[in-house]
C-alpha positions, 0 to 999 in steps of 0.5 A, spaced: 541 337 659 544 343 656 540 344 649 547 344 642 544 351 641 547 352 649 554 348 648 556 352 642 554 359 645 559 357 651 564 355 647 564 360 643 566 365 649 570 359 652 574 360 645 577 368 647 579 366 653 584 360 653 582 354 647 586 354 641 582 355 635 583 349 632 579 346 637 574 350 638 572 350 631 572 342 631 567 341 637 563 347 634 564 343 627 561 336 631 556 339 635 553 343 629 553 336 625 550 332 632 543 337 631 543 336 625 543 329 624 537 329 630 533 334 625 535 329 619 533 323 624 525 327 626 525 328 619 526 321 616 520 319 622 515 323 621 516 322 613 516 314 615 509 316 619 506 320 613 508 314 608 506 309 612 498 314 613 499 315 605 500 307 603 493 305 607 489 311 605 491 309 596 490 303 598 482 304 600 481 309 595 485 305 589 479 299 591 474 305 591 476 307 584 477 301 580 469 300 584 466 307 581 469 306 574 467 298 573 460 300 576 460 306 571 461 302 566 456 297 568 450 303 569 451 305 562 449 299 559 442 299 564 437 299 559 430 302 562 423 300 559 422 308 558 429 308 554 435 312 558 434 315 566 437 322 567 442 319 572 446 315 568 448 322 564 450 325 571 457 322 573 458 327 579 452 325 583 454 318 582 461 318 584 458 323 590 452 317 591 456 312 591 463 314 594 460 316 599 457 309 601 464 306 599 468 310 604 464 307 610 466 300 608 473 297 610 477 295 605 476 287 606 469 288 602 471 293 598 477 289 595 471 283 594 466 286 592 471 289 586 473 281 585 464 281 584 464 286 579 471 283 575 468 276 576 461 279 572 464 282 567 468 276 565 462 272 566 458 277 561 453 278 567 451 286 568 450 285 576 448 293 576 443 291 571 440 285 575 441 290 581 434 294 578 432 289 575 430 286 582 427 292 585 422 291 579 419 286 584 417 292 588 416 298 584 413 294 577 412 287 578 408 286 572 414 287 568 418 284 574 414 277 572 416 278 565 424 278 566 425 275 572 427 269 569 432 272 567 436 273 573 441 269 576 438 265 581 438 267 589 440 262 593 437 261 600 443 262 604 444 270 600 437 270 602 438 270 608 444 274 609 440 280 605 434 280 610 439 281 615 443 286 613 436 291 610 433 289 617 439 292 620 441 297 615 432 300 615 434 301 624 439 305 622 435 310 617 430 310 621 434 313 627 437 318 622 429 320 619 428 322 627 434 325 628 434 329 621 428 329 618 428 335 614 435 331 610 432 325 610 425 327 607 430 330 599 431 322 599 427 315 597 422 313 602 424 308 607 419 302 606 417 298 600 410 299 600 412 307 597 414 304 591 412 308 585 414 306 578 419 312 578 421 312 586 424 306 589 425 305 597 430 305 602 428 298 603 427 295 595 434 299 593 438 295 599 434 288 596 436 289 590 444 292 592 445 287 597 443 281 592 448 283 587 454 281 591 456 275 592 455 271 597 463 272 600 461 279 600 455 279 604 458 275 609 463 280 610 457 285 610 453 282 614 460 281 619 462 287 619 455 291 621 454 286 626 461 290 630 457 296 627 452 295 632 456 293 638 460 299 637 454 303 635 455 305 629 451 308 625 453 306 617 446 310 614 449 316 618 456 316 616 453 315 609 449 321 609 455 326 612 459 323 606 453 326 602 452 333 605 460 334 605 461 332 599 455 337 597 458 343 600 456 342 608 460 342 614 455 338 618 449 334 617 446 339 622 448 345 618 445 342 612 439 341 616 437 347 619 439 350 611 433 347 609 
């Protein structure tokens, strides 16, 4: 099939030989129309294509968002023992912290988890709070004695959702200490055993994160790590490349052999 840059040419030519201008410029003028109407229609679909990509990307970062503010706000009013921790005046490595554990996730959790921290608010409850307060269990428990008499209660069924996300999630770190264990090593220890009253584990953080969601969430959670795990998915290294690239490196190896 002969392209319209090809069919004009020849009409061109064929225009001083015999056919009549009028004609000529008449199929010159309907198939120049024709090329461009197919432009126009390529066009039209790559643009449906680019709108389509840009509608399920806002999605996803509009929940990350109001996640990141509404979590924000709730860390600012955690109240230390010790008075203001360093982190709560520096909004960068939050966003770079948290973000970059979010954007693991699908948006089915991230939208209930948005619900968990709206609920909380209206409720008057600061679930960021509760969070490092139940750490306390592990890194201060004599404090923890004094308080957790004030938390919410944890119902068995969380319970049991929690300790089996951390038991997945503590394989998952473990596999990236061993694949980058000079990484690794700048951030929190795994276990709870090495908790300190200035440095949380691995594990007492998780505890303490998956105990403020709600129990809908953790289902969510706790379904959607299990499908990591059948397609061998790692959500600790996703996590941790979200991290080095937002620190400035290319890979989590480049950042390996920099240190």
């Amino acid at each position: 099939m002969e392209s319209c840059d090809g069919l004009i040419e020849k009409i061109i030519k064929i225009k001083s030989k015999k056919s009549s201008n009028n004609h000529i410029c008449t199929i010159i003028f309907y198939l120049k129309i024709k090329k461009i109407k197919i432009l126009i229609d390529k066009i039209i679909d790559l643009k449906i294509g680019e709108l389509e990509m840009e509608r399920e990307i806002s999605k996803k970062e509009s929940f990350i968002r109001q996640i990141l503010k509404r979590e924000w706000e709730f860390f600012q009013n955690v109240h230390h023992t010790e008075g203001r921790a360093e982190c709560q005046n520096n909004p960068q490595e939050f966003e770079i912290m948290r973000r970059s554990q979010w954007e693991t996730l699908p948006d089915e959790i991230l939208e209930s988890y948005l619900e968990d921290l709206i609920l909380a608010k209206h409720r008057g409850e600061n679930i960021v709070q509760d969070k490092y307060a139940r750490m306390m269990k592990y890194s201060v428990p004599k404090e923890y004695e004094i308080i957790k008499d004030y938390l919410p209660e944890i119902s068995l069924e969380k319970e049991e959702l929690v300790q089996k996300i951390v038991e997945i999630y503590l394989g998952w770190e473990e596999e990236i200490i061993k694949k980058y264990p000079k990484v690794t090593s700048k951030g929190r220890p795994l276990h709870s055993e090495y908790d300190t009253p200035n440095h949380t584990s691995i594990e007492t953080y998780l505890k303490g994160e998956l105990s403020s969601y709600s129990v809908k969430t953790l289902k969510l959670y706790y379904e959607y790590i299990q499908n990591c795990v059948e397609n061998k998915i790692n959500l600790a290294e996703n996590n941790l490349k979200n991290i080095v690239l937002k620190k400035g490196y290319k890979t989590i190896e480049e950042a390996e052999k920099s240190l």
